[in-house]
C-alpha positions as CSV (number, residue, x, y, z in Angstrom):
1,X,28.8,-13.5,-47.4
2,X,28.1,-14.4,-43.5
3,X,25.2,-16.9,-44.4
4,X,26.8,-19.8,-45.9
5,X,29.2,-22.1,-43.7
6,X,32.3,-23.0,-44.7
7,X,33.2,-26.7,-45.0
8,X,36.6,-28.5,-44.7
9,X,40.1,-28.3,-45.1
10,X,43.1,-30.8,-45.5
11,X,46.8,-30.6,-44.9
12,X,49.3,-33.3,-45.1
13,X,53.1,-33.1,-44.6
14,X,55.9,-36.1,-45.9
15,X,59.7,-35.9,-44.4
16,X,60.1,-33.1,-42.2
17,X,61.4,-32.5,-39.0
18,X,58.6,-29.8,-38.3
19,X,56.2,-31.8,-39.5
20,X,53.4,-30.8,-36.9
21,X,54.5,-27.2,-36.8
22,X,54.1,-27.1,-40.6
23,X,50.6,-29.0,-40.8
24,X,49.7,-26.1,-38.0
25,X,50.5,-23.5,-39.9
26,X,48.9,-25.0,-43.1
27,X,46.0,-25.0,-41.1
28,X,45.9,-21.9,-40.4
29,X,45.9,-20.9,-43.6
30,X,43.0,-23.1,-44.4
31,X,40.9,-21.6,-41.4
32,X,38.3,-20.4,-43.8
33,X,37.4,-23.7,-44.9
34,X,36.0,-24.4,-41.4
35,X,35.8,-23.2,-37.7
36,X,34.3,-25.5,-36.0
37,X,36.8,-28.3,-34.9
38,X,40.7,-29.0,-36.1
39,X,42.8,-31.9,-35.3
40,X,46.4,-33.2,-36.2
41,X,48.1,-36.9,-36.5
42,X,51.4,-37.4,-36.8
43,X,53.9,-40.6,-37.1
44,X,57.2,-40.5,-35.6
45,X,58.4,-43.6,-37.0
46,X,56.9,-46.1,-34.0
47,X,53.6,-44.3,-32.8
48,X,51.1,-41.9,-34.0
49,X,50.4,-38.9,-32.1
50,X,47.6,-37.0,-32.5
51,X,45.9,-33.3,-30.4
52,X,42.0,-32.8,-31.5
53,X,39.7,-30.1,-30.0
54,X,36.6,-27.7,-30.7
55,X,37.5,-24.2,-32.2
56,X,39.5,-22.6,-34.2
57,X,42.9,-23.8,-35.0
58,X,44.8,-21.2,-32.5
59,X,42.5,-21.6,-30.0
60,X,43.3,-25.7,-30.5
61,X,46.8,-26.1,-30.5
62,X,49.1,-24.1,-28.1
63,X,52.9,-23.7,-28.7
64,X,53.6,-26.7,-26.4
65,X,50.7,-29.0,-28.3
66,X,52.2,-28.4,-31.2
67,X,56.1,-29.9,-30.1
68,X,54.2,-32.9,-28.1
69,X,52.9,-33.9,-31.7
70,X,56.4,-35.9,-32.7
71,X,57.1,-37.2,-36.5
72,X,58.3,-36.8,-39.9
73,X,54.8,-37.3,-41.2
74,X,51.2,-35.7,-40.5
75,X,47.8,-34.7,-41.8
76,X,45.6,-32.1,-40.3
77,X,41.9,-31.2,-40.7
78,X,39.8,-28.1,-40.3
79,X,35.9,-28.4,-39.9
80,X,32.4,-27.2,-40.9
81,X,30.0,-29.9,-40.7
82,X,27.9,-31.2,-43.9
83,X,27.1,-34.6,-42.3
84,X,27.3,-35.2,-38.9
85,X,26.5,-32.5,-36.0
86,X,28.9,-30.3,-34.0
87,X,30.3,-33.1,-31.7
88,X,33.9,-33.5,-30.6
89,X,33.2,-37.4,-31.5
90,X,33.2,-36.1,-35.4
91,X,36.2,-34.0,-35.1
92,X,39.0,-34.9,-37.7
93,X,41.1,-36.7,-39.0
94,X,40.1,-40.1,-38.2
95,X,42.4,-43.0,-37.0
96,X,42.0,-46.6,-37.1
97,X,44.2,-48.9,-36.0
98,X,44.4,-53.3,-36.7
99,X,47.5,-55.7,-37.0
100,X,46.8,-55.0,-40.6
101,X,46.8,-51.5,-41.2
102,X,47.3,-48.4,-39.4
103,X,45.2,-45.4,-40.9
104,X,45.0,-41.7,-40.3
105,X,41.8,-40.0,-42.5
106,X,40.9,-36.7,-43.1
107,X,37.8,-36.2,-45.6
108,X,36.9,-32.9,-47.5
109,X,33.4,-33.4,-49.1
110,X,30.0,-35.1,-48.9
111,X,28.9,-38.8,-49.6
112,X,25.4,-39.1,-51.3
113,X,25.3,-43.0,-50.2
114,X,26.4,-42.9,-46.7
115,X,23.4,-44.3,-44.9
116,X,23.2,-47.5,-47.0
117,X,26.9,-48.0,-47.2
118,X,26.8,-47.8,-42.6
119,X,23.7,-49.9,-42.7
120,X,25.5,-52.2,-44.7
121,X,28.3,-52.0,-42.2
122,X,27.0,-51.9,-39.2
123,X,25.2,-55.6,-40.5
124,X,28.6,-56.9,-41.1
125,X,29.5,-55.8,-37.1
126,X,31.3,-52.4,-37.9
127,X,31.3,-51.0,-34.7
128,X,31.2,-46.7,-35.4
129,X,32.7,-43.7,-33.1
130,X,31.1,-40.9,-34.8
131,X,28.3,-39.5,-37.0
132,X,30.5,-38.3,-39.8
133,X,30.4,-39.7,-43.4
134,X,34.3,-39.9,-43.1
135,X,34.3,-42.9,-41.3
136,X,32.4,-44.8,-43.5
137,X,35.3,-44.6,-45.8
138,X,37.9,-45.4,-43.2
139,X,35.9,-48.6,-42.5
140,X,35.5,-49.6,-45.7
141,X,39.4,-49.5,-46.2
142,X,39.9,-51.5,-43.3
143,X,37.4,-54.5,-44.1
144,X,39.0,-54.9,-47.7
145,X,39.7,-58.3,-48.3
146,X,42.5,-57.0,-50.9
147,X,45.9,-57.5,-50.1
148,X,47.8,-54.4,-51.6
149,X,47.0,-51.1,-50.0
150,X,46.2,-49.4,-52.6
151,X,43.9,-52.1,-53.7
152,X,42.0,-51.9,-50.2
153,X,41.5,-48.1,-51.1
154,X,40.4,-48.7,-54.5
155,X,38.2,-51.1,-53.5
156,X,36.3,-48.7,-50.7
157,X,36.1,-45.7,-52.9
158,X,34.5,-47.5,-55.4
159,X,32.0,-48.3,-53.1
160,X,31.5,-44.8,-52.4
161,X,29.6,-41.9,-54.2
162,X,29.7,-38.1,-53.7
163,X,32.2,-35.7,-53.5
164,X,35.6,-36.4,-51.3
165,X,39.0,-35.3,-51.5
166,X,40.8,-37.2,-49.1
167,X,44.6,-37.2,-47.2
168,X,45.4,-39.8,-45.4
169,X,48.6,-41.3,-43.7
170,X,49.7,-44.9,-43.1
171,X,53.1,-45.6,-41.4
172,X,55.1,-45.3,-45.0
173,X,53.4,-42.7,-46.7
174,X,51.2,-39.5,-46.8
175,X,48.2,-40.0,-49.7
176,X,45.9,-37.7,-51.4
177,X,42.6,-38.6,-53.6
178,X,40.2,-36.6,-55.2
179,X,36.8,-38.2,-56.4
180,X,36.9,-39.4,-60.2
181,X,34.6,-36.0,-60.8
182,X,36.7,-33.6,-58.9
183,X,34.2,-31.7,-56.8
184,X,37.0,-30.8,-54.4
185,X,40.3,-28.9,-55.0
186,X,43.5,-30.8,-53.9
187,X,47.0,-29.7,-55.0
188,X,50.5,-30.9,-54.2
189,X,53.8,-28.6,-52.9
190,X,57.5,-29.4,-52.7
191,X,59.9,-27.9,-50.3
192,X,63.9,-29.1,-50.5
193,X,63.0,-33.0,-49.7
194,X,59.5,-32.7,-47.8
195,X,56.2,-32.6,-49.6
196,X,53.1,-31.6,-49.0
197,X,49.4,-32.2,-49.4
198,X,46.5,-28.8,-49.2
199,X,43.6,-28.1,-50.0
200,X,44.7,-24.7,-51.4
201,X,47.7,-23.9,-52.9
202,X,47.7,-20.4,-50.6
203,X,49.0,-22.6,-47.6
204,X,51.6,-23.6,-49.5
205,X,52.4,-20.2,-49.9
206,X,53.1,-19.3,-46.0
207,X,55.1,-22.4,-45.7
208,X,57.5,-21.1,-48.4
209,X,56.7,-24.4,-50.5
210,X,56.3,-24.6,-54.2
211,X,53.3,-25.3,-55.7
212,X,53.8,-28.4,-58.1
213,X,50.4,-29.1,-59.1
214,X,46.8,-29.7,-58.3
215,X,46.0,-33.4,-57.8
216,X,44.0,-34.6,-60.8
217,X,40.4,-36.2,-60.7
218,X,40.4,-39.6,-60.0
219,X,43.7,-39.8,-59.3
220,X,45.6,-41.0,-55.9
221,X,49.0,-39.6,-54.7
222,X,51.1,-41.5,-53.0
223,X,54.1,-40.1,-51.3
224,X,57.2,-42.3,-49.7
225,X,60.5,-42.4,-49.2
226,X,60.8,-43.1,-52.9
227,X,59.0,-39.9,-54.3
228,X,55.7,-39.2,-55.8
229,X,53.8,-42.0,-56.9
230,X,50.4,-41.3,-59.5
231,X,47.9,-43.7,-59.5
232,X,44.3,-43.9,-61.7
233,X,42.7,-46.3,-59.7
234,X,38.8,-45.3,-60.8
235,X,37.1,-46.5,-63.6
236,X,36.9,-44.2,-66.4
237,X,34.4,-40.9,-66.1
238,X,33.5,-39.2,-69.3
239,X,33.3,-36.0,-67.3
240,X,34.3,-33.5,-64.3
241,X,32.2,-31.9,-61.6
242,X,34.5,-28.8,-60.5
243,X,32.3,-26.8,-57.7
244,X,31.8,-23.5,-59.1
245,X,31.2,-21.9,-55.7
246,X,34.7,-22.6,-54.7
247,X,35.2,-19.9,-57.1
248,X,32.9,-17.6,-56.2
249,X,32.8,-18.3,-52.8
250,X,34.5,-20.5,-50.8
251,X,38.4,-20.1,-51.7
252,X,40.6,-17.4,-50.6
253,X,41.8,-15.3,-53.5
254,X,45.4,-15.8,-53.2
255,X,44.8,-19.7,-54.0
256,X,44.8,-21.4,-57.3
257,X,41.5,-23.6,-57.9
258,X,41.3,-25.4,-61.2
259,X,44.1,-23.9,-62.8
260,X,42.5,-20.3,-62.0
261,X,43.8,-18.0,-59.6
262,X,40.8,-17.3,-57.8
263,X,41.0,-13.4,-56.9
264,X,41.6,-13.0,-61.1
265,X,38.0,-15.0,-61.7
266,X,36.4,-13.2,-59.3
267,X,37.5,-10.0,-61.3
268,X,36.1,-11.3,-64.0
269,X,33.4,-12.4,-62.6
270,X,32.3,-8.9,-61.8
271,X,33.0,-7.4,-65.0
272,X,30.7,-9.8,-66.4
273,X,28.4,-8.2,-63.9
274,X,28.7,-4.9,-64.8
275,X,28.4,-6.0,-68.4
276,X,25.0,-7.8,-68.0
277,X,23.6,-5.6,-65.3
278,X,24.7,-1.9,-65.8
279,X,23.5,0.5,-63.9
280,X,23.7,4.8,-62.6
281,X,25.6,5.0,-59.4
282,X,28.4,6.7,-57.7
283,X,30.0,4.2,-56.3
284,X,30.8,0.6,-56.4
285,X,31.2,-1.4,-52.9
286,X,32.0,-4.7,-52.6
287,X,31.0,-7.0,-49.1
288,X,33.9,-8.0,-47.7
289,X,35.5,-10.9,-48.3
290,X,34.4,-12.8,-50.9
291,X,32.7,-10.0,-52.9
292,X,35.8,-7.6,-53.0
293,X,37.7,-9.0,-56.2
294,X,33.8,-8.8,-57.5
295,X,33.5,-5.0,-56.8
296,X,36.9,-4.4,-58.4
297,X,36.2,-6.0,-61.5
298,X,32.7,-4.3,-61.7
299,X,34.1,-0.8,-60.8
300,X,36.9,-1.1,-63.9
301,X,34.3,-2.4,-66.6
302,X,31.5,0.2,-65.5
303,X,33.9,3.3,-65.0
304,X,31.8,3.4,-61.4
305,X,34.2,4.3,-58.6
306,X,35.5,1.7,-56.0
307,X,34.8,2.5,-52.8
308,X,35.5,1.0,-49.3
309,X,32.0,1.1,-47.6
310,X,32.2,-1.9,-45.3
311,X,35.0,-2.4,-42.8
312,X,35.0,-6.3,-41.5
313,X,35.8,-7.1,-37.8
314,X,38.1,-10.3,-38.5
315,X,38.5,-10.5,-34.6
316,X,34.9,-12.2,-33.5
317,X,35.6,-14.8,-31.2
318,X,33.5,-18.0,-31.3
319,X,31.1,-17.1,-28.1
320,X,30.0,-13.7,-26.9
321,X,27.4,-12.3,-24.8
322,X,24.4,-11.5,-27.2
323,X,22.2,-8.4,-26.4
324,X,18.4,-8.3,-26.4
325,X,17.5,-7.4,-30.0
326,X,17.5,-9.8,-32.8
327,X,20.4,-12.0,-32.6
328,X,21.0,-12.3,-36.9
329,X,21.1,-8.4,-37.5
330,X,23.7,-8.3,-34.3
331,X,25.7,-10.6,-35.7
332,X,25.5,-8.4,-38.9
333,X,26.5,-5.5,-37.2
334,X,29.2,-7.3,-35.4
335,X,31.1,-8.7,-38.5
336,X,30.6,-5.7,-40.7
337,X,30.6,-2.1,-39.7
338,X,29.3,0.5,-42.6
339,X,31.4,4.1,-42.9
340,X,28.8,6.5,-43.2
341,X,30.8,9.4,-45.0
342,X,31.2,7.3,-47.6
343,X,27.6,6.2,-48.2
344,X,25.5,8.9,-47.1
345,X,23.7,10.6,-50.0
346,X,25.4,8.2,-52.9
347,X,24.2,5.8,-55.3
348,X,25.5,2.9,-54.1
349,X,26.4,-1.0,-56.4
350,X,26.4,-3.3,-53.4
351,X,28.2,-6.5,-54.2
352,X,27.9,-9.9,-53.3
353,X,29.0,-13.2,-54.1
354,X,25.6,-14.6,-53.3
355,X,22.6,-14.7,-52.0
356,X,21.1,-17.4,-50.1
357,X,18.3,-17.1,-47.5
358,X,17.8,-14.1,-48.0
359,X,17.9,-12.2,-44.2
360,X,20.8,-10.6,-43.9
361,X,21.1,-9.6,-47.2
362,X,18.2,-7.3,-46.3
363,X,19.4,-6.5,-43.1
364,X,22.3,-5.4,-44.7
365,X,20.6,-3.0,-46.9
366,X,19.0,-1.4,-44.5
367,X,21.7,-0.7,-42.2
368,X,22.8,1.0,-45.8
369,X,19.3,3.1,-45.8
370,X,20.2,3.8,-41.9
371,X,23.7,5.3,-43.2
372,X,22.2,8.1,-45.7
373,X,22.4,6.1,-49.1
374,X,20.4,7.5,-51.8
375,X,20.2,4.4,-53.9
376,X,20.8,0.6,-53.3
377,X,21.8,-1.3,-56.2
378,X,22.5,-4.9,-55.3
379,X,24.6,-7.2,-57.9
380,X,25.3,-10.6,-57.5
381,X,27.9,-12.4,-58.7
382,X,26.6,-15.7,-59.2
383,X,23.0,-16.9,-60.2
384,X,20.1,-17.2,-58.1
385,X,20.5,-20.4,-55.7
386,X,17.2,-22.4,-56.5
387,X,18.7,-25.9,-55.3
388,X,20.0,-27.6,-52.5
389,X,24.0,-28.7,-52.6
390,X,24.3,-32.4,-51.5
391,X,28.4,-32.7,-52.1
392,X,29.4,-30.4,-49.4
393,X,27.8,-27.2,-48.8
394,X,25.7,-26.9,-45.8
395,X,22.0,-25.8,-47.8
396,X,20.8,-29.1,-48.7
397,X,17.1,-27.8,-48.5
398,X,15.6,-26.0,-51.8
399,X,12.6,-24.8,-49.1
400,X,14.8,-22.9,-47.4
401,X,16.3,-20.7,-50.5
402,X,15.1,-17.2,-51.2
403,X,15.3,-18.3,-55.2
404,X,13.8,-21.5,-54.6
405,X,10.7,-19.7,-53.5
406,X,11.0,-15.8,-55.0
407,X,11.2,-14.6,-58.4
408,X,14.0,-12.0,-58.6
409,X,11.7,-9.2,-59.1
410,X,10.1,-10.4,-56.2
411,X,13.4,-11.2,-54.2
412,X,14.0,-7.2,-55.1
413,X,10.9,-6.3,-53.7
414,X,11.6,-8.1,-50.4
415,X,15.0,-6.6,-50.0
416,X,13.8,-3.3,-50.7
417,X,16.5,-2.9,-52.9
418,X,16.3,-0.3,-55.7
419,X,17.7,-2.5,-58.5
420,X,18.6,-6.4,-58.0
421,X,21.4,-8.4,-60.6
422,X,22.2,-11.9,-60.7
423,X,24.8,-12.7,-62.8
424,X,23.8,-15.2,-65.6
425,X,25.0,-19.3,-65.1
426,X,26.3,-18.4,-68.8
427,X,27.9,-15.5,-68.0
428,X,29.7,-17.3,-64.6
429,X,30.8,-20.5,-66.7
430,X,32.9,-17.6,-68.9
431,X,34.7,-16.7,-66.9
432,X,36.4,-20.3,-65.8
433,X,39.3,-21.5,-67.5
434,X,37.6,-24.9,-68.2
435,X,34.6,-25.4,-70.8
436,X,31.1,-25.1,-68.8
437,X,30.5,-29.3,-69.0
438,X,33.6,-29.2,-66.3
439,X,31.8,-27.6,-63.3
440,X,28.9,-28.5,-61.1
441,X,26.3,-26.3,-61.1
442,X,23.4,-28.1,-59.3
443,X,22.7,-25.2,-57.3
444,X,21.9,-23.0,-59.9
445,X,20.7,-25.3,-62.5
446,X,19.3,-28.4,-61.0
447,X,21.3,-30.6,-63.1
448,X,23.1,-33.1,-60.3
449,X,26.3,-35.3,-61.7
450,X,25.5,-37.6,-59.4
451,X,21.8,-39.4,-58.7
452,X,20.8,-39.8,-54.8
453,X,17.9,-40.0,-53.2
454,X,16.5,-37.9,-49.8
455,X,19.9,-36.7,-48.2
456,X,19.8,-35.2,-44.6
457,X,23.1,-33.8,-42.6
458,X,22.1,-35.6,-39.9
459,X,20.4,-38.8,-41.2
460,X,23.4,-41.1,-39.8
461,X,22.2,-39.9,-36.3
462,X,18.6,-40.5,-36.7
């Protein structure tokens, strides 16, 4: 799916030597998380060094940038933007810096509070360098009149609401924090006597570390020169808020995501499919990425044929000169090129994680009708997205959804599809490992965990 953005990814390294070359590479395996901006902090014992830029993370950091970037410790960040525009002012992670405290942040997530909570500072004389929601947090860590420092970052978070998993990096130690719901995946590697904080477990995987285990909800890690330290700083929460859509969106397959590998619930995810929407074709296609696993999982439970219909350009560089025709199908064309011997004249199950806004879904089916199919059956595998996302996914406005507005016989009719299948909210919350009370589901259902009020990506500009 081309038409959601990807959001943020974290990387933190204890106690190596390649400390900056390893945060790099776990970067780089984090890339589709965010494409926008990347940065890197590290401590060498005496001074923090840190290399920030626009881009992607190759495009950031040369060979020499990374060796500049001295220390046994560091935490790196890769962006998409929930709050806060594309400015190198909001590029991450965050540093402040007092006779107190010295504090490297890096912030995966959304806060639902984050105007009041800057008002509030900004009263108190908290002087801000960027637009993000991040900083909020980092500010609030610093002003804590506790004395401990785990105290001080208690005492912020519990100031806080939303969704955040969080590394951060004082002079002693490398810390990760999810949010006492979990919206946000965290997880925790070991490799000989270095340690290591990701996002996904899949960067783990190129660095050769071993997965230990996902950080828990509501639970801080702190990691020294003494080991790992667990703390349960929250108050108690009678529930979790796992995002679903990591699942059927936003992680890569290879990574395991609430204690499911992902590329195995997408499978299942498309059986389901199959299951609740059968239908007569002659082959299955999945859109690449995120719908591939689907595909497969529909193909074995319908019998259908798998296919390989799409071929996806993974090389599109950030800028390019745009012809004069419609600038979305272009970039449709551009990422995805369709193989015409292998469509022409079939009935074809298109699938797709999701569908959001609806335009280049259609323009994708009928660059399908352009190739010779003979049928278009479109299955999704998720339910229709009638709501905004306010923890972290960049659709906060219901207006602008095709569900939000379209039935789905109608949404069929607009797409000129032959056939349209949503997979049911039941049906997806099967598939997860977890009961259904463990997930968010807000976009689908409506049903928020957590209460806010109007909340606008850029309303800490305004």
């Amino acid at each position: 799916m081309s038409h959601i953005k990807e959001y943020c990814g974290l990387f933190g390294v204890y106690n190596s030597q390649e400390a900056s070359l390893l945060t790099f590479l776990g970067l780089y395996s984090l890339q589709h998380r965010g494409e926008e901006s990347c940065g890197i902090i590290t401590f060498d014992g005496s001074a923090f060094h840190h290399h920030r830029g626009m881009g992607l993370v190759g495009e950031v950091f040369s060979e020499d940038k990374v060796k500049e970037l001295k220390g046994r410790q560091a935490i790196g960040h890769v962006r998409y933007s929930t709050t806060g525009s594309t400015a190198v002012r909001n590029i991450q992670p965050l540093f402040a810096n007092s006779h107190r405290l010295s504090l490297a942040l890096a912030h995966n997530g959304n806060l639902v509070n984050s105007l009041k909570l800057r008002q509030n500072l900004e009263k108190k004389g908290s002087i801000f360098q960027s637009s993000s929601d991040s900083e909020i947090i980092l500010h609030l860590i610093m002003r804590s009149k506790k004395s401990g420092f785990t105290d001080k970052i208690s005492d912020a978070l519990e100031k806080v609401k939303g969704a955040y998993s969080l590394v951060m990096m004082n002079r002693d130690s490398v810390i990760g924090i999810r949010d006492p719901l979990g919206f946000r995946p965290l997880c925790v590697g070991e490799k000989g006597d270095s340690f290591f904080i990701s996002s996904e477990s899949c960067a783990l995987d190129l660095i050769g570390a071993k997965f230990i285990r996902e950080v828990e909800p509501a639970e801080m890690i702190i990691i020294d020169k003494e080991g790992i330290h667990s703390y349960k700083p929250f108050k108690n929460h009678k529930r979790n808020a796992f995002c679903s859509f990591e699942h059927v969106y936003f992680s890569r397959p290879d990574s395991t995501i609430f204690s499911d590998t992902v590329h195995i619930v997408r499978e299942k995810l498309g059986r389901k499919l199959a299951k609740e929407h059968p239908v007569d074709a002659d082959c299955v296609i999945g859109v690449p990425d995120s719908g591939t696993s689907a595909a497969l999982g529909f193909s074995k439970e319908s019998g259908i044929p798998l296919e390989v219909g799409i071929i996806r350009n993974h090389y599109i560089g950030r800028t390019f000169i745009q012809p004069h025709q419609d600038k979305r199908e272009f970039g449709v064309k551009l990422k995805f090129n369709l193989l015409k011997s292998i469509i022409k004249g079939k009935r074809v199950v298109l699938v797709d994680d999701s569908i959001v806004r609806g335009t280049t879904s259609k323009i994708r089916v009928k660059n399908f009708r352009s190739m010779g199919a003979k049928e278009v059956h479109l299955r999704i595998s998720c339910p229709p997205h009638k709501f905004g996302c306010v923890y972290g996914i960049d659709f906060p406005d219901a207006k602008k959804l095709i569900a939000h507005n379209m039935s789905v016989k109608e949404i069929e009719r607009f797409l000129e599809v032959d056939s349209l299948g949503y997979l049911s909210l039941e049906g997806m919350l099967s598939c997860f490992s977890y009961p259904g009370n463990y997930y968010c589901t807000a976009c689908w259902s409506g049903k928020y965990p957590i209460k806010f009020h109007d909340v606008d990506k850029h309303s800490l500009e305004k």
